[in-house]
C-alpha positions, -999 to 999 in steps of 0.1 A, spaced: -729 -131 -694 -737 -108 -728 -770 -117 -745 -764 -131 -781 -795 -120 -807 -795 -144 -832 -819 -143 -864 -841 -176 -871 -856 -187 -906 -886 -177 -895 -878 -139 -886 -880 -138 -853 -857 -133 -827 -842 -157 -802 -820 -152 -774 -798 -174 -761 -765 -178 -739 -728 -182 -761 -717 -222 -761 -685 -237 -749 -663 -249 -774 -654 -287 -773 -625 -298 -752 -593 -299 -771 -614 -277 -801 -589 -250 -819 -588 -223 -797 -605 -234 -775 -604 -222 -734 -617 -241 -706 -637 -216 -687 -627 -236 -653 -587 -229 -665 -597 -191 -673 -607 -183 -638 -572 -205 -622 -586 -236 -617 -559 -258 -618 -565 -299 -624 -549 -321 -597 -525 -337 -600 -533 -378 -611 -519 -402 -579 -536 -430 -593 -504 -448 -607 -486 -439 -572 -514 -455 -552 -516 -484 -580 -474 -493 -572 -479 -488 -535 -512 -513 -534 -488 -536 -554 -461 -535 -531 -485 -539 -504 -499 -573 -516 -471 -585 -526 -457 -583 -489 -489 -598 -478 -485 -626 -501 -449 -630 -490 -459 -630 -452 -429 -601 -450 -452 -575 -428 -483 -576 -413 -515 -558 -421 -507 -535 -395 -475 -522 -403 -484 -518 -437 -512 -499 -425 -494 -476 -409 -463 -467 -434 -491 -460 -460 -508 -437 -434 -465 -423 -428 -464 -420 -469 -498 -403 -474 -483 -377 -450 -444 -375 -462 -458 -377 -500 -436 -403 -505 -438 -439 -518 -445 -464 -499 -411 -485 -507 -395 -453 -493 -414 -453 -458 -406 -485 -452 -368 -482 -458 -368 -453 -436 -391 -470 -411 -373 -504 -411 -407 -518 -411 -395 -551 -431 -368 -570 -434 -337 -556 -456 -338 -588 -474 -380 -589 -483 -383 -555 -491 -356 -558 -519 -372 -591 -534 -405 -570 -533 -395 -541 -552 -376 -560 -577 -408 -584 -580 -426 -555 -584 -409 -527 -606 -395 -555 -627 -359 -548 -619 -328 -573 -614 -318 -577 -576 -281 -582 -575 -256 -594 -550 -231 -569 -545 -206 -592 -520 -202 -616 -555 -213 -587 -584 -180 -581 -606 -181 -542 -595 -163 -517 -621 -141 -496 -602 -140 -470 -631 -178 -463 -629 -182 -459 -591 -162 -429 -596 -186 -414 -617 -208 -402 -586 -193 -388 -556 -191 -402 -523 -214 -375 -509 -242 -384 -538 -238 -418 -533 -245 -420 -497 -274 -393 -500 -297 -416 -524 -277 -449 -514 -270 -450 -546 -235 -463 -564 -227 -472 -601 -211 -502 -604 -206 -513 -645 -221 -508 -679 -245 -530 -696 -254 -518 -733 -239 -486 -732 -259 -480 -703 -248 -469 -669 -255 -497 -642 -266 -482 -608 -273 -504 -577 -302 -486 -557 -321 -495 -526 -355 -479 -536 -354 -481 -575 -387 -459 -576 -368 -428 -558 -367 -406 -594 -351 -376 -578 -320 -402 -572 -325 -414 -609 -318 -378 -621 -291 -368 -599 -272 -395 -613 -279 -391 -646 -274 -350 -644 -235 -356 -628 -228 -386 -654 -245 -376 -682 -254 -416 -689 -282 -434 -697 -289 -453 -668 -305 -490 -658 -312 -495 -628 -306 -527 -602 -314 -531 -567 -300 -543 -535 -302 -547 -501 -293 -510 -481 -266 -522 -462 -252 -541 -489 -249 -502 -506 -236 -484 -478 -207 -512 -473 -195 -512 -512 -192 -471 -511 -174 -473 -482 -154 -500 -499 -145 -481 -533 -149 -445 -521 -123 -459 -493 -109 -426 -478 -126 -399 -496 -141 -382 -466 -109 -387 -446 -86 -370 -475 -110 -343 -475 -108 -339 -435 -72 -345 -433 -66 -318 -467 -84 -294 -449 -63 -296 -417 -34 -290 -437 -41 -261 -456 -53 -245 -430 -21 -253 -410 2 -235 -436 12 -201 -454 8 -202 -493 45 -205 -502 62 -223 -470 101 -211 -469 127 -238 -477 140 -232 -445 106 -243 -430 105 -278 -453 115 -302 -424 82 -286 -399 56 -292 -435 66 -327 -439 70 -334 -407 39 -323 -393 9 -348 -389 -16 -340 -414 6 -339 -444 22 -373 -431 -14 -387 -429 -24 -377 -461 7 -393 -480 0 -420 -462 -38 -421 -470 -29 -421 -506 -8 -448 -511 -32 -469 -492 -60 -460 -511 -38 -467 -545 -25 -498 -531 -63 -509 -519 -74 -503 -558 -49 -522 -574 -33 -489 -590 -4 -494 -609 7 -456 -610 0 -425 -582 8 -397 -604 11 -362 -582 7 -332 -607 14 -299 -593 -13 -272 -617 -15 -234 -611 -41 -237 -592 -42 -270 -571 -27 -301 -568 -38 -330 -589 -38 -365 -574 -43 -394 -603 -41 -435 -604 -36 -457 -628 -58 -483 -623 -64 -513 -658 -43 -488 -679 -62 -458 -671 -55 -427 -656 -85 -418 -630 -90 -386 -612 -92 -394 -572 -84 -355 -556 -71 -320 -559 -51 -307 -529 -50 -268 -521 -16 -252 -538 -7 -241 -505 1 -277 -491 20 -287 -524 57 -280 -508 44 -301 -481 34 -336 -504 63 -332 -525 90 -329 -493 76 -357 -474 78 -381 -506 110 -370 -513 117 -381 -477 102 -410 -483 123 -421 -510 157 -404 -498 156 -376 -526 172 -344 -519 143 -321 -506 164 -291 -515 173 -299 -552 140 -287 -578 157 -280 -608 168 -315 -617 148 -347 -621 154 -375 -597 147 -408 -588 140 -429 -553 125 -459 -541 102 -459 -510 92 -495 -492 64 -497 -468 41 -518 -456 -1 -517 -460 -25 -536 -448 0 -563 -435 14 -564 -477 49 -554 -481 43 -523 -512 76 -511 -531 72 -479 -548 101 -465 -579 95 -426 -574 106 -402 -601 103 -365 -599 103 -340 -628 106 -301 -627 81 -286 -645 67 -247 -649 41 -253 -613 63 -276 -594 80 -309 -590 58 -336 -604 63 -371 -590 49 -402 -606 51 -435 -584 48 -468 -597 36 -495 -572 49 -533 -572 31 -553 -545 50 -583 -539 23 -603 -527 10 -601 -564 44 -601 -581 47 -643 -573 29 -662 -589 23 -698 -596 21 -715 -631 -17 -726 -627 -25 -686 -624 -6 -684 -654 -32 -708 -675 -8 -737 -675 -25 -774 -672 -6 -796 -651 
């Protein structure tokens, strides 16, 4: 360190070593920071929620000291929370943990079986999201995006979700299970469309021959897939299955409250394929593209007997075909659904 002469009133000479400037001074530099010390990181409000949560299970009698004891010596390890550990760990019951963790982050704990869910904003995340975090949006509450989460605390899920839906999100919890059921439920064939797409394209040339029509349609994957989408459309009350061939792809939309909604894009080479087997369906002639054309297809779902008016319009990538779907066990019904007092 340099020697600093400095002049007193009285003449002489002192010498004495430079001082530190104050913490937070202008221009001021911690000597600790200039030779790469680096502060650690403060776990204190981590080890604050997870003593929470711990009392509050011992309060609850929903694990022992033991347990507890050991998923904070699992999360000290893992460097995650302790809510976490025990979901992975099963360590409580999927019920208690839950009331914990909404008990303790302040957060509503919802019923999903009787919770009104909006089908428009579960498809806002993907499946594949969704069942990563065990997350799934299910309405809107004041503008904000409502997401049902089994660990509420798990930010790197929080931001996902917001990143892929741009939303302001509040949070609401439920039991893990309860989750995994409901995106089954309203991502109902995602994974399978994706599987059975797949197969397809990879079971095909790019421009199938007209000759070769009658092997497209009838082979199994495209059958499957048709299928698939009218059930799916049929299990989310769609009004409309819209198939819109693009340059690129093919675009698969429902109508579902009024609304059109995105559900998939097929490969362009398995277009010919869709479009002949609904024309099948309906007893259209698979041959004739240049006109538009009208069908009816009847067929049964889920033990429901589903009528479906098919039109089909030439346009500059393909035949378009929009379906509308009349479920006759919805079409009948009685004057009390109506309003009407006895």
């Amino acid at each position: 360190m340099p020697i600093v002469h400095q002049t007193s009133l009285s003449g002489g000479t002192n010498l004495s070593m430079p001082s530190i400037p104050e913490k937070g001074a202008p221009g001021s530099v911690d000597p600790r920071e200039a030779a790469g010390w680096v502060a650690p990181v403060d776990e204190e409000p981590h080890r604050r929620d997870d003593e929470r949560l711990r009392a509050i299970l011992l309060a609850s009698g929903s694990a022992s000291e033991e347990s507890l004891a050991s998923a904070v010596g699992l999360a000290g390890q893992r460097g995650h929370g302790l809510g976490r550990v025990l979901l992975d760990e099963r360590m409580v019951s999927e019920e208690d943990l839950p009331g914990a963790l909404a008990t303790m982050l302040r957060v509503e704990k919802v019923d999903l079986s009787e919770y009104p869910v909006d089908i428009a904003a579960t498809r806002l995340v993907p499946e594949s999201l969704a069942r990563r975090h065990l997350v799934l949006p299910i309405g809107w509450s004041a503008g904000r995006l409502v997401i049902a989460m089994a660990d509420p605390s798990n930010v790197i899920a929080i931001d996902d979700v917001r990143a892929v839906t741009g939303a302001e999100l509040r949070t609401v919890i439920a039991t893990r299970s309860a989750i995994s059921d409901t995106i089954g439920q309203y991502h109902h064939g995602e994974s399978q469309a994706a599987d059975i797409t797949a197969e397809a394209a990879s079971s095909f040339a790019p421009e199938p021959a007209i000759t070769g029509v009658r092997e497209v349609f009838e082979d199994g994957p495209i059958v499957k897939l048709v299928n698939l989408l009218v059930a799916k459309a049929a299990f989310e009350r769609a009004s409309d299955i819209h198939v819109e061939p693009t340059e690129h792809d093919v675009r698969i939309r429902y109508r579902i409250d009024g609304v059109l909604h995105e559900v998939m894009r097929t490969p362009k080479s398995i277009q010919a394929g869709i479009i002949s087997r609904l024309k099948v369906m309906a007893s259209l002639n698979i041959a004739e593209r240049r006109i538009p054309q009208d069908g009816r297809i009847r067929t049964t779902v889920d033990g429901r007997e589903i009528d479906l008016r098919v039109a089909t319009l030439p346009t500059v990538w393909g035949e378009k075909i929009v379906m509308r779907i009349l479920d006759k066990s919805t079409a009948l019904l009685r004057l009390s659904d109506l309003g009407f007092l006895p």
